[in-house]
C-alpha positions as CSV (number, residue, x, y, z in Angstrom):
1,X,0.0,0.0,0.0
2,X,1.1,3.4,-0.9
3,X,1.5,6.6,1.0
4,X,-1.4,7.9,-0.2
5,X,-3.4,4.3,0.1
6,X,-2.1,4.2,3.8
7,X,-3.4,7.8,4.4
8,X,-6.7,7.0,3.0
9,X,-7.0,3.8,5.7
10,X,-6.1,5.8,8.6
11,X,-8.3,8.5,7.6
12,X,-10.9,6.1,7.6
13,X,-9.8,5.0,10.9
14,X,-10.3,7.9,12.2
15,X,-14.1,8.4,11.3
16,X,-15.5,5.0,12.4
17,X,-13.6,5.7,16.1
18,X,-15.1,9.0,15.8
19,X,-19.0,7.9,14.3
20,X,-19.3,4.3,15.4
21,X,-16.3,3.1,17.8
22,X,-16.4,5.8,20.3
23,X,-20.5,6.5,20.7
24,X,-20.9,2.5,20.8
25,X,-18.7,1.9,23.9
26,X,-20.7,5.3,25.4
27,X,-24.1,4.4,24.5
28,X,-23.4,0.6,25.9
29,X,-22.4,2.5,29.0
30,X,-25.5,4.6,29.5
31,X,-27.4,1.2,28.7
32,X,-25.8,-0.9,31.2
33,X,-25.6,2.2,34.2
34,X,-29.0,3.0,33.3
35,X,-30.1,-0.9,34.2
36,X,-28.6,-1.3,36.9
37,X,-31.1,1.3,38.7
38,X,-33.8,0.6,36.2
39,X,-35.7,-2.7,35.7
40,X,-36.1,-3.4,31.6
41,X,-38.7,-5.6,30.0
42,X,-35.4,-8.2,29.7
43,X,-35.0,-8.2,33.2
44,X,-38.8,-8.6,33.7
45,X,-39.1,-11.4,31.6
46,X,-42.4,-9.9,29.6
47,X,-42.0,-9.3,25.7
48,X,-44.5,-6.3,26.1
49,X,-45.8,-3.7,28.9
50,X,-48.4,-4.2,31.3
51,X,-50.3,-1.9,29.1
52,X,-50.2,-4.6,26.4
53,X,-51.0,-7.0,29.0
54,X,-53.8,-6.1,30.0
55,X,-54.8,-5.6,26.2
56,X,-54.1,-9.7,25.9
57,X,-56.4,-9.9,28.8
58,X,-59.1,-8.3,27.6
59,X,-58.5,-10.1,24.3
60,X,-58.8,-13.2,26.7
61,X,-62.3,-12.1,28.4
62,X,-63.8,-11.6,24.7
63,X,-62.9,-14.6,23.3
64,X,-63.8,-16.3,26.2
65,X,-67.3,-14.9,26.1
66,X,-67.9,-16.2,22.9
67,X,-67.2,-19.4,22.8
68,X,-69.3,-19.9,26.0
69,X,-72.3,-18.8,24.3
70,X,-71.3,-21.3,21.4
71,X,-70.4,-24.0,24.1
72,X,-73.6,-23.2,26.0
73,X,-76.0,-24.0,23.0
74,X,-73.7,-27.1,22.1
75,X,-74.2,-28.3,25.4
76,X,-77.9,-27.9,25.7
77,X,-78.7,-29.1,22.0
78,X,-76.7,-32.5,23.0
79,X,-77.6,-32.9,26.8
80,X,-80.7,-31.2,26.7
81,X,-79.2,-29.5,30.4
82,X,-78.0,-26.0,30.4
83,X,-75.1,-25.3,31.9
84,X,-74.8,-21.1,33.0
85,X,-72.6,-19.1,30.6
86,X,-71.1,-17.6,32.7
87,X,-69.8,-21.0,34.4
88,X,-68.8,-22.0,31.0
89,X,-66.8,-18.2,30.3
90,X,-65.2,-18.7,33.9
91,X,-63.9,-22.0,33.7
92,X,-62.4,-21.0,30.2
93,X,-60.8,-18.2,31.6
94,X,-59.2,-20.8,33.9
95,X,-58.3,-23.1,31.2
96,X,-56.8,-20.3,29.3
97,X,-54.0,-19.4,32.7
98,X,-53.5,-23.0,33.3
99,X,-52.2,-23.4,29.0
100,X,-54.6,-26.3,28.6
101,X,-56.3,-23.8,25.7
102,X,-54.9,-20.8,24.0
103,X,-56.1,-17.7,22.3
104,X,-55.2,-17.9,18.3
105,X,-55.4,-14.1,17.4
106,X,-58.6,-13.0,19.1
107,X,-60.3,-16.3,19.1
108,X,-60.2,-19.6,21.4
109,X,-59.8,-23.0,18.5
110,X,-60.5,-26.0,20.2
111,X,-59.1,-29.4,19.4
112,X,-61.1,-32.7,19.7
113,X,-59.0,-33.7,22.9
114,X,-59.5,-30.2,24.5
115,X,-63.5,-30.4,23.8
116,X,-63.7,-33.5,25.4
117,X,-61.2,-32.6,28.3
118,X,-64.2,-29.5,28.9
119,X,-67.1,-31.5,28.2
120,X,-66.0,-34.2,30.5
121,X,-63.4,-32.7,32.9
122,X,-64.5,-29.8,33.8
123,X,-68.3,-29.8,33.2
124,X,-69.2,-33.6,34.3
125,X,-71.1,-34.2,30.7
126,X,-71.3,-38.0,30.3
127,X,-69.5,-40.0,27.0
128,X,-72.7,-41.2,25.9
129,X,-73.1,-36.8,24.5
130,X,-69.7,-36.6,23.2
131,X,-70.7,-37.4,19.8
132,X,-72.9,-34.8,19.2
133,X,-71.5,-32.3,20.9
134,X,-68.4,-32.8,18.0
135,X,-70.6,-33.2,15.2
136,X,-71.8,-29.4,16.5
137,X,-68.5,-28.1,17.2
138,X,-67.6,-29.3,14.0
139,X,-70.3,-27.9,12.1
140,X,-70.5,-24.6,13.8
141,X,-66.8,-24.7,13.0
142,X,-64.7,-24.1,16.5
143,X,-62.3,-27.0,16.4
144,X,-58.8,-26.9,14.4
145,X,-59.3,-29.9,12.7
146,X,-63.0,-28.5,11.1
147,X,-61.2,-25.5,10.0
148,X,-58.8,-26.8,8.6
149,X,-60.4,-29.4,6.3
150,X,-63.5,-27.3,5.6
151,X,-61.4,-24.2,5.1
152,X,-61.8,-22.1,1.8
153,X,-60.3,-22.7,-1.3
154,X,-56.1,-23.0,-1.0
155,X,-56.3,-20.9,-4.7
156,X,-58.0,-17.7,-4.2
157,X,-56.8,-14.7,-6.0
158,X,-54.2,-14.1,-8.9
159,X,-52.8,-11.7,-10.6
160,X,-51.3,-11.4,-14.2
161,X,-48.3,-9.0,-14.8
162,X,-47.4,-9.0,-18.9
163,X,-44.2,-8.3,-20.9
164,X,-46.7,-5.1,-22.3
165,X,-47.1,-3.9,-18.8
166,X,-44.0,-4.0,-17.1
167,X,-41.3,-3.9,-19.8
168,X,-39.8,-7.7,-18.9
169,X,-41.6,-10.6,-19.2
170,X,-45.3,-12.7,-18.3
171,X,-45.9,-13.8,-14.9
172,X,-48.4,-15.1,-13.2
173,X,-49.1,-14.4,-9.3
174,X,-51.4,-16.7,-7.8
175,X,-52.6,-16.3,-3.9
176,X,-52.9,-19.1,-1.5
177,X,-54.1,-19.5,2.0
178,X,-53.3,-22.2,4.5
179,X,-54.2,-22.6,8.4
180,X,-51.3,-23.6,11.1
181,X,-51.8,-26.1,14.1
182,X,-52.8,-22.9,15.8
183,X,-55.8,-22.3,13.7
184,X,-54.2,-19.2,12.3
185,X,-54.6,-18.7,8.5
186,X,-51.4,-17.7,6.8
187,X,-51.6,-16.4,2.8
188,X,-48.2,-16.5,0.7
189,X,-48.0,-16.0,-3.2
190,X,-46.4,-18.3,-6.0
191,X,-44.6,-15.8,-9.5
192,X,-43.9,-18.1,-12.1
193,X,-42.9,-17.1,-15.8
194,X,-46.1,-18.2,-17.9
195,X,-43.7,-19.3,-20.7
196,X,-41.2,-21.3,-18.4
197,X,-43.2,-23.8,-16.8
198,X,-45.6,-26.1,-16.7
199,X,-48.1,-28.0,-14.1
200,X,-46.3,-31.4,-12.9
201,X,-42.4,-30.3,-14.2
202,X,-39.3,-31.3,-12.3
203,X,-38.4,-27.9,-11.8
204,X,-37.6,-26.9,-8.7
205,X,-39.3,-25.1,-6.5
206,X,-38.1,-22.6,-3.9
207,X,-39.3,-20.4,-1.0
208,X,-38.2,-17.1,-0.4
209,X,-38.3,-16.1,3.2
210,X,-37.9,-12.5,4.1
211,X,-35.8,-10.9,6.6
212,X,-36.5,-9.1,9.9
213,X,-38.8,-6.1,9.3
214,X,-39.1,-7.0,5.3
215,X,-42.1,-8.5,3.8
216,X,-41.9,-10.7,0.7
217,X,-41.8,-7.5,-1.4
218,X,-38.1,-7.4,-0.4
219,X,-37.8,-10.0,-3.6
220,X,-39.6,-7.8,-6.0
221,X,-39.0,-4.3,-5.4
222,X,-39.6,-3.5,-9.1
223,X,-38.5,-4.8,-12.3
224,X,-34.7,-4.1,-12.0
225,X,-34.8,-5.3,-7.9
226,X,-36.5,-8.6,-8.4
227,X,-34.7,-11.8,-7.0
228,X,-38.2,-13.2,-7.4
229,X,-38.8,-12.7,-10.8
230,X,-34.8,-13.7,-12.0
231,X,-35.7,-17.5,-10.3
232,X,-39.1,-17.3,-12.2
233,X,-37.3,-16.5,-15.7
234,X,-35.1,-19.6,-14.4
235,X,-37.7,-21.8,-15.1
236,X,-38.0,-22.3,-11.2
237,X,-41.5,-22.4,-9.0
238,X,-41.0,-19.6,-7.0
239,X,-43.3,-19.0,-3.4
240,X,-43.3,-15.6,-1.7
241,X,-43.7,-16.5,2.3
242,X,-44.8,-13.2,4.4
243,X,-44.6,-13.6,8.3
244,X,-47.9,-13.0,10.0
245,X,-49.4,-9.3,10.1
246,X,-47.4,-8.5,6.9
247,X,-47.3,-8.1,3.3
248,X,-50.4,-10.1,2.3
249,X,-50.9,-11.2,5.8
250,X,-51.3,-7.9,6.8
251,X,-54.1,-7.1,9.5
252,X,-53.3,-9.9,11.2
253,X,-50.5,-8.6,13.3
254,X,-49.8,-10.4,16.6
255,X,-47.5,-8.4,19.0
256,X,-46.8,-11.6,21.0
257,X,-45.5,-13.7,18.0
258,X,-41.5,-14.6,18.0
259,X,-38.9,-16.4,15.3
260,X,-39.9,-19.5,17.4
261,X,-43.3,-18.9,16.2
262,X,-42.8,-18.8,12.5
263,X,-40.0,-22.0,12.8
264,X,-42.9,-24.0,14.7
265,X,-45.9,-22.6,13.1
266,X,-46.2,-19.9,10.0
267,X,-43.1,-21.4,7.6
268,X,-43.6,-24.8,8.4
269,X,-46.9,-25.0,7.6
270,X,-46.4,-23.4,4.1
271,X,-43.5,-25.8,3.5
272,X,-45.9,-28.5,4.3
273,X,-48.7,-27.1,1.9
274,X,-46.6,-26.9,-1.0
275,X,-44.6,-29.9,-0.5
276,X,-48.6,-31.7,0.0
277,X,-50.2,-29.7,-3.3
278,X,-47.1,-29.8,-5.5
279,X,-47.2,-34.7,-5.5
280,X,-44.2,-34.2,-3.1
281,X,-41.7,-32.0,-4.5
282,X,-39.4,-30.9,-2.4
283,X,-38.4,-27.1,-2.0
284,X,-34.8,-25.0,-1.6
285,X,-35.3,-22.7,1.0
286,X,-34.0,-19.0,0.4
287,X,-33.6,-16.8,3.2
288,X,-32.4,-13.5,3.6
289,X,-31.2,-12.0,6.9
290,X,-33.9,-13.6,9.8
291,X,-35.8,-15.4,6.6
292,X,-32.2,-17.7,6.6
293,X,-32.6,-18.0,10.2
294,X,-35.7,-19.2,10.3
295,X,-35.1,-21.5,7.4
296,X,-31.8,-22.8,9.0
297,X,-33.4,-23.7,12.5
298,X,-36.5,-24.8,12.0
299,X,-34.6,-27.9,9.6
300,X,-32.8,-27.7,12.7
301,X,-35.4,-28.6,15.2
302,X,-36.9,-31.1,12.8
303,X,-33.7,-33.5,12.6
304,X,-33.0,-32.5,16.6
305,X,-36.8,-34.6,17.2
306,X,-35.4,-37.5,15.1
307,X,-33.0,-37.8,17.2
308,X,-33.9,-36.7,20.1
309,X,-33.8,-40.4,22.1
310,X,-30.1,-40.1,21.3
311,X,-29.3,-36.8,22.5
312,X,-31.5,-36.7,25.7
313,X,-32.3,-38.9,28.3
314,X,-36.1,-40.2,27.9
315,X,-38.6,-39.1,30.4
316,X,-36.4,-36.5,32.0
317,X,-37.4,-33.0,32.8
318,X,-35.3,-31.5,29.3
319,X,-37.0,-34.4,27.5
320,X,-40.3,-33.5,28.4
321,X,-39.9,-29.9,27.8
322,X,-38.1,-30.6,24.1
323,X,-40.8,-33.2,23.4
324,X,-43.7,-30.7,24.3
325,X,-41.5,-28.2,22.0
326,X,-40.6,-30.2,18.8
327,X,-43.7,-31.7,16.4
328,X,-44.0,-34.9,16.6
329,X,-41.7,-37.7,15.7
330,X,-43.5,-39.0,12.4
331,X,-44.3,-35.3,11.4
332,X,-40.4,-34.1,11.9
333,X,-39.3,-37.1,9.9
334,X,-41.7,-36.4,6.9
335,X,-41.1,-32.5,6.6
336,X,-37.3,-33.2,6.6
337,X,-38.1,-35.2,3.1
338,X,-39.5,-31.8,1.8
339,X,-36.5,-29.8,2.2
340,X,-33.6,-29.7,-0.9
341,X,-31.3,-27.5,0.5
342,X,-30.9,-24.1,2.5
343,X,-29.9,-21.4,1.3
344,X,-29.3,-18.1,3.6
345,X,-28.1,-13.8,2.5
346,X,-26.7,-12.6,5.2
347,X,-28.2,-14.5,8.1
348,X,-26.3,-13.9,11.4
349,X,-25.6,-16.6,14.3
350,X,-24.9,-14.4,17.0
351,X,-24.8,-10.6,17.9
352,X,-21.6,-8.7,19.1
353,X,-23.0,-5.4,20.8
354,X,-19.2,-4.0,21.1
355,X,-19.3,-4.0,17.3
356,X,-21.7,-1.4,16.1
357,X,-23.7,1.6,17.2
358,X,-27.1,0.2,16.2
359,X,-26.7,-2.6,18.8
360,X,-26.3,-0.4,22.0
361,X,-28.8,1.8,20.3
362,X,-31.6,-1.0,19.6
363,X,-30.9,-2.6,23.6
364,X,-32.5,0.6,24.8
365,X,-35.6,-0.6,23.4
366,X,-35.7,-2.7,26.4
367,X,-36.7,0.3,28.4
368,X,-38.6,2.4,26.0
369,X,-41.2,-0.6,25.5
370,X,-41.4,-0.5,29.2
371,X,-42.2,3.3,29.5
372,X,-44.2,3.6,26.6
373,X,-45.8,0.3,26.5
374,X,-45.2,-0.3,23.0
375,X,-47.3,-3.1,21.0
376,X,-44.8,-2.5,17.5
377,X,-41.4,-1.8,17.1
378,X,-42.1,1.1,14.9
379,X,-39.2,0.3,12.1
380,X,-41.1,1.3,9.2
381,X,-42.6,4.8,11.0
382,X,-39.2,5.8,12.1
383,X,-37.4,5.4,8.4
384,X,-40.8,7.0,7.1
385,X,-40.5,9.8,9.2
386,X,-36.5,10.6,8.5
387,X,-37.4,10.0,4.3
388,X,-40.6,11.3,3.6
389,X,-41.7,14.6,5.5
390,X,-40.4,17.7,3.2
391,X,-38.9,19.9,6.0
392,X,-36.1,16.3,6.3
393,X,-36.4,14.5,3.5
394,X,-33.0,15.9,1.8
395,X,-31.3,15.3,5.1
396,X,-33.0,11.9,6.3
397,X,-31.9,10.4,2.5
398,X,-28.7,11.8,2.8
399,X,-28.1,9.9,6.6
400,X,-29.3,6.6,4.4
401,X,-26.9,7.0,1.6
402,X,-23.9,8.0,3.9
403,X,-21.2,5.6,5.2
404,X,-18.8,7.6,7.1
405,X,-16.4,5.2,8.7
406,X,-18.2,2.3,7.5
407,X,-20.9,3.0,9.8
408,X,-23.9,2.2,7.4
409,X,-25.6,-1.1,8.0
410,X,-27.9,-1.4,5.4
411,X,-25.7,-0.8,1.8
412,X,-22.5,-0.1,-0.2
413,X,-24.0,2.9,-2.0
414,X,-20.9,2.0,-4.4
415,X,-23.1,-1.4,-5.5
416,X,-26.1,1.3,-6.3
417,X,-24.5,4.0,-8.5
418,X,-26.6,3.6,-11.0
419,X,-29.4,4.3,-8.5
420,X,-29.6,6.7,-5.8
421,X,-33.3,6.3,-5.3
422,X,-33.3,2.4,-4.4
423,X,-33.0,2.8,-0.3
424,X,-36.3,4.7,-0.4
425,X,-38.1,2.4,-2.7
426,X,-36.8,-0.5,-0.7
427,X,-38.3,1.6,2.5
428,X,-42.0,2.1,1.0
429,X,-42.3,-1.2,-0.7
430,X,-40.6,-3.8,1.4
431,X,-40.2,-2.6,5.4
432,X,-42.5,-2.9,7.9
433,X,-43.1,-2.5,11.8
434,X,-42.3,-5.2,13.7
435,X,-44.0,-7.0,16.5
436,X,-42.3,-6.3,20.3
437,X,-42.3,-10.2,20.6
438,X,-40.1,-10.9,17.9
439,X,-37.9,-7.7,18.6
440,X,-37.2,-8.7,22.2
441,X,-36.2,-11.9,20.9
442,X,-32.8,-10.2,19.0
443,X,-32.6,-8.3,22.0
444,X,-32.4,-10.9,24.0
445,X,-29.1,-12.2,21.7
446,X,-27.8,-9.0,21.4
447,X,-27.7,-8.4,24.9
448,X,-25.7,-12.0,25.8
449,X,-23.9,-12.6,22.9
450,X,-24.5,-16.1,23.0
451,X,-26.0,-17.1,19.5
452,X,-30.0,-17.1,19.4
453,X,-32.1,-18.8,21.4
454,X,-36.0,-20.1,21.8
455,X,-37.9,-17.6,24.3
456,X,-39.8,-20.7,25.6
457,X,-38.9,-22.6,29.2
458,X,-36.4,-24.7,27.3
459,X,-33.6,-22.3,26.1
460,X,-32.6,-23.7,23.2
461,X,-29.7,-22.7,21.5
462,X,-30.2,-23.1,17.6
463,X,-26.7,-21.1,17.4
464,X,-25.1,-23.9,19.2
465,X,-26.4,-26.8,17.9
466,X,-26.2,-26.6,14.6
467,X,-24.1,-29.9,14.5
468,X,-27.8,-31.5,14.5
469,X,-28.6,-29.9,11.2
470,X,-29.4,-32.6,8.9
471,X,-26.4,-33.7,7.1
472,X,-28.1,-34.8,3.8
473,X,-29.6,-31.2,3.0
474,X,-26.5,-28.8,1.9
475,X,-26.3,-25.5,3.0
476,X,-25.2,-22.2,1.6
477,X,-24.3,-19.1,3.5
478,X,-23.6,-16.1,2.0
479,X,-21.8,-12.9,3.8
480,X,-20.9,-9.4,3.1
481,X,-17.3,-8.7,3.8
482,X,-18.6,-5.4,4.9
483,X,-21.9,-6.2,6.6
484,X,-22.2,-5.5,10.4
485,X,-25.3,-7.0,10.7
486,X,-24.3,-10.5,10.2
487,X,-20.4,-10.5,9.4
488,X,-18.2,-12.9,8.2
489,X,-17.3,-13.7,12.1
490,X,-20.4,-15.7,12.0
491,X,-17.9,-18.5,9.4
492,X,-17.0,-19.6,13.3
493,X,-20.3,-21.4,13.6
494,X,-19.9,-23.5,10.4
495,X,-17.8,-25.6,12.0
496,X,-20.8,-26.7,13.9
497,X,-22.5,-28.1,10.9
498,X,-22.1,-31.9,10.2
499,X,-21.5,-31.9,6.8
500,X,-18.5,-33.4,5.3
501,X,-17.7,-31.2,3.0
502,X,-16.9,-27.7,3.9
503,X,-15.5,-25.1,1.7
504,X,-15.4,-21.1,2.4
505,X,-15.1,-18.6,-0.7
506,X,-13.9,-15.6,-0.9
507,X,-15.7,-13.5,-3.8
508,X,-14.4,-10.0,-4.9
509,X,-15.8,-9.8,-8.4
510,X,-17.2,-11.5,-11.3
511,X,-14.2,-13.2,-12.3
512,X,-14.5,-15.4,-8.7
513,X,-17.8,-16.6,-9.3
514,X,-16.5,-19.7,-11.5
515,X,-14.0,-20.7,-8.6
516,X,-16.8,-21.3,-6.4
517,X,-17.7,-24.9,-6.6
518,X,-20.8,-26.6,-5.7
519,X,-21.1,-30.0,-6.5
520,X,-24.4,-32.1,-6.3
521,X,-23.3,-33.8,-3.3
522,X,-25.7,-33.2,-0.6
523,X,-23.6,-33.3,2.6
524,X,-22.1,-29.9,1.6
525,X,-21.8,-26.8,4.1
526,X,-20.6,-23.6,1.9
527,X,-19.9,-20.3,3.0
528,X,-19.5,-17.3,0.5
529,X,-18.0,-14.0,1.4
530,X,-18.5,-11.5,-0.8
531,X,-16.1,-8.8,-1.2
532,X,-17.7,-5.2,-0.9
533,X,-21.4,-6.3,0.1
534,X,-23.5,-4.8,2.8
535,X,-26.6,-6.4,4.4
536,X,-29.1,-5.3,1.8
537,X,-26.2,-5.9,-1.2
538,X,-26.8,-9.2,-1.3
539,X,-29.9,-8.9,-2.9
540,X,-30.0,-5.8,-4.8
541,X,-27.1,-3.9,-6.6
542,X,-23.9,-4.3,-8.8
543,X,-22.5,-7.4,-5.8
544,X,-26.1,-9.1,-6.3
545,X,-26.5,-8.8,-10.1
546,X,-22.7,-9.9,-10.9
547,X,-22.4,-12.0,-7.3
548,X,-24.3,-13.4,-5.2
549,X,-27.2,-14.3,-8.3
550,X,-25.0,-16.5,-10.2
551,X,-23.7,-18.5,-7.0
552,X,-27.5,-18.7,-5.9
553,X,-28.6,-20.2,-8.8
554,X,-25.6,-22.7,-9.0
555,X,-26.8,-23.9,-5.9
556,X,-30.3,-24.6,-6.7
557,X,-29.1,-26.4,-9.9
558,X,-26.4,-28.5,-8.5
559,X,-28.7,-29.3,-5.1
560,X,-31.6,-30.2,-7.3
561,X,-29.6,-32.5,-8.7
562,X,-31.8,-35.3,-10.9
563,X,-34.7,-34.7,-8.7
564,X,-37.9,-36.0,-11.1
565,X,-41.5,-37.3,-10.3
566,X,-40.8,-40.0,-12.3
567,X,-37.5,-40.9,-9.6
568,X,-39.9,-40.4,-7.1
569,X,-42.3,-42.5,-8.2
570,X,-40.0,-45.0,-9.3
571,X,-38.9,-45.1,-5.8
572,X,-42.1,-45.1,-4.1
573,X,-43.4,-48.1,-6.6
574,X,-46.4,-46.0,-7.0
575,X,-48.4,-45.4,-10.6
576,X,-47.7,-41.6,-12.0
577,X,-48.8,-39.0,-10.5
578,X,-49.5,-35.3,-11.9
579,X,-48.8,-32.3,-10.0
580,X,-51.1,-29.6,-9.5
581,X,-48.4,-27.0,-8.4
């Protein structure tokens, strides 16, 4: 390096201590002096203010109410008894603290076994009424599994987009719906290229999983931002998954929800849906930022229940609480058949609060939600705010596009040269407000350090035991050599991963992207550093375009392998089957 070259590096030195280095270790200060006297929602062990609270408790005493009324005619139509409402809303209520039932949004689903744990249990109803107090239930549509088989139409709503409309090709955007084990409906899309492919082809099929405050608009931003459409002109069967209370899920927000709850419930049950409507095709699983997380764990936690006998004693206290965690053991087994690979932009392992200002910055959270009892984490409101109003817009874009010191931890505004306008249209199309559930949960790793773990009684570490990942699906981690959000630090916890081959690339242009090898062995673990790429670069700029998109699709084509319906067939000695994707 030259004299000038060496100036240039200490210069920017200088700026990060100055802009990021210096405020982090003060703000970290204030945070930890501040708690010491002051009691934080952490400390607490609530996700939301009493305020909140007390909402979820009214919530409770609503839906209680109703399905009393329900119960109380189900009862007297079968027993020809009637038991007070009120008796029935109380004991509810009661069931509701104890966990034998649960609120699902603003309602109370019952299953079979919960009905008959009421009707028997708690209000003394003989057998000989059981059976038509569930034809009634089922009929008048309270119990899971009613809703779920006599839900509407999977196919609801699509859209066409054409090559005369939008400058670039003709796709097709269908809508479906599905319902989790909760009872909670969750919509997602499918974009396909109308000229590409065709019902019952071997093409594969992938999931795009947003990251944390991004809706599934983060993959098609417009024409020229559009990871989405590139894997639809690929031929490829591509499904847009949107967490609950955003993008097409929106109005169904749920402050309380966490990442546990979409591993467990919301992806899971779209992976199962397509996997179920598509004859059995398997999907690769594309994550960016949290969207890799969840894809990464939840394969996690299904391997972790087949083995679970092996890795902890049966019938102990840690068994019981895993089992009572994890789906069960057939169920785990099957989903892990519908997984190809996994495929993750930028998706951290664990937090280092020393290393950026936003961390000590985001901690205090932890207090503001217990002051001002908040039911969002209002992401979308505060980047509105600094882009949109006229007295600060100039300034607010200007803070966006800056990186003194490297202290931007979003993009590399040298990857976007071409367009100085795509931060804001990333902002009004893509982010959203987050739940104070799912925020506390990153606090929560932020604050330790310790890689990210479940918020339920068990603790569990995905971070840490990622040598339980199953070894037959390949993985693919991507990182931006400039990315504080999820660094390439995080390499460290590949060496958790049980794969037997593991390879690490380092990518600084074009030229690289043939060195990269991915072979169509499954027991692969890859990690790809990218040279130059912030958080939001590897999915949108110069890095993505030239990058990350080639190596992406290398790695659905080598991990799809020779998958074909006619292999599978072959190897389930069943007749032909046509898929209805």
């Amino acid at each position: 390096m030259n004299s000038a070259g060496r100036l240039r590096h200490a210069k920017r030195r200088m700026t990060r201590l100055l802009v990021n280095d210096i405020p982090t270790r003060m703000v970290n200060f204030s945070y930890d002096y501040y708690s010491m006297v002051n009691q934080g929602q952490l400390r607490l062990g609530l996700p939301v203010s009493k305020d909140l609270i007390k909402t979820r408790e009214d919530a409770q005493v609503i839906a209680a109410g109703k399905l009393a009324l329900t119960l109380y005619h189900i009862f007297f139509r079968a027993t020809g008894s009637r038991i007070p409402r009120l008796e029935i809303k109380l004991t509810l209520l009661e069931e509701l603290n104890k966990g034998t039932i649960k609120l699902t949004e603003n309602v109370i689903i019952l299953t079979r076994d919960q009905l008959q744990h009421l009707a028997k249990n708690c209000f003394r109803i003989s057998d000989e009424f059981f059976g038509s107090i569930y034809d009634d239930a089922r009929r008048r549509r309270i119990l899971r599994e009613s809703l779920q088989k006599m839900r509407m139409p999977a196919y609801f709503e699509s859209e066409i987009e054409e090559r005369e409309q939008n400058g670039r090709g003709d796709y097709e955007i269908v809508f479906y719906r599905d319902y989790t084990s909760e009872g909670k409906e969750i919509r997602f899309r499918r974009l396909v290229s109308m000229e590409e492919v065709t019902a019952g082809d071997d093409r594969p099929s992938v999931i795009l999983v947003p990251g944390f405050a991004n809706n599934s608009n983060c993959f098609n931003i417009n024409n020229q931002f559009s990871i989405a459409k590139d894997m639809a002109d690929m031929g490829y069967w591509t499904y847009l998954f949107d967490p609950r209370g955003m993008g097409v899920n929106e109005g169904k927000f749920d402050p309380f929800y966490t990442v546990d709850t979409l591993i467990d419930h919301d992806l899971a049950t779209v992976v199962r849906f397509i996997h179920h409507r598509s004859k059995l095709k398997p999907q690769v699983l594309l994550g960016h930022s949290m969207g890799g997380m969840v894809s990464t764990f939840m394969t996690l936690l299904w391997n972790v229940r087949k083995k679970l006998d092996r890795l902890v004693k049966p019938g102990s206290d840690e068994y019981n609480a895993m089992e009572k965690m994890l789906p069960p053991y057939e169920e785990a087994v099957e989903n892990l058949n519908m997984v190809r690979a996994v495929i993750c932009l930028g998706s951290p392992k664990f937090f280092d609060r020393t290393s950026h200002v936003v961390y000590p910055f985001a901690l205090w959270l932890n207090h503001l939600a217990k002051i001002g009892g908040f039911k969002e984490v209002p992401i979308r409101d505060f980047l509105w705010f600094i882009t949109q109003p006229l007295g600060i817009r100039h300034l607010g874009r200007a803070i966006l596009r800056a990186d003194a010191g490297g202290v931007n931890f979003l993009v590399n505004m040298e990857n976007h040269r071409g367009d100085p306008s795509f931060t804001f249209d990333y902002v009004d199309q893509a982010v959203e407000n987050v739940p104070v559930g799912l925020g506390f949960q990153f606090l929560k790793a932020i604050f330790n350090g310790e890689g990210f773990k479940r918020m339920d009684m068990t603790r569990f570490n995905y971070s840490e035991n990622l040598m339980h990942f199953p070894e037959h699906i390949p993985v693919f981690n991507f990182y931006g050599s400039v990315d504080p959000l999820a660094p390439p630090s995080n390499t460290r916890y590949s060496e958790y991963f049980p794969h037997r081959i593991k390879k690490t690339y380092y990518v600084a242009s074009h030229r690289d992207v043939k060195k990269v090898e991915i072979t169509p062995e499954p027991c692969q673990a890859v990690d790809i550093i990218v040279e130059g790429a912030n958080h939001l670069d590897l999915l949108y700029g110069k890095v993505a375009r030239e990058i990350v998109y080639p190596i992406v699709r290398k790695s659905v084509h080598r991990s799809w392998g020779g998958w074909s319906y006619a292999g599978l067939n072959a190897g389930a000695k069943e007749p032909p089957v046509r898929a209805v994707s």
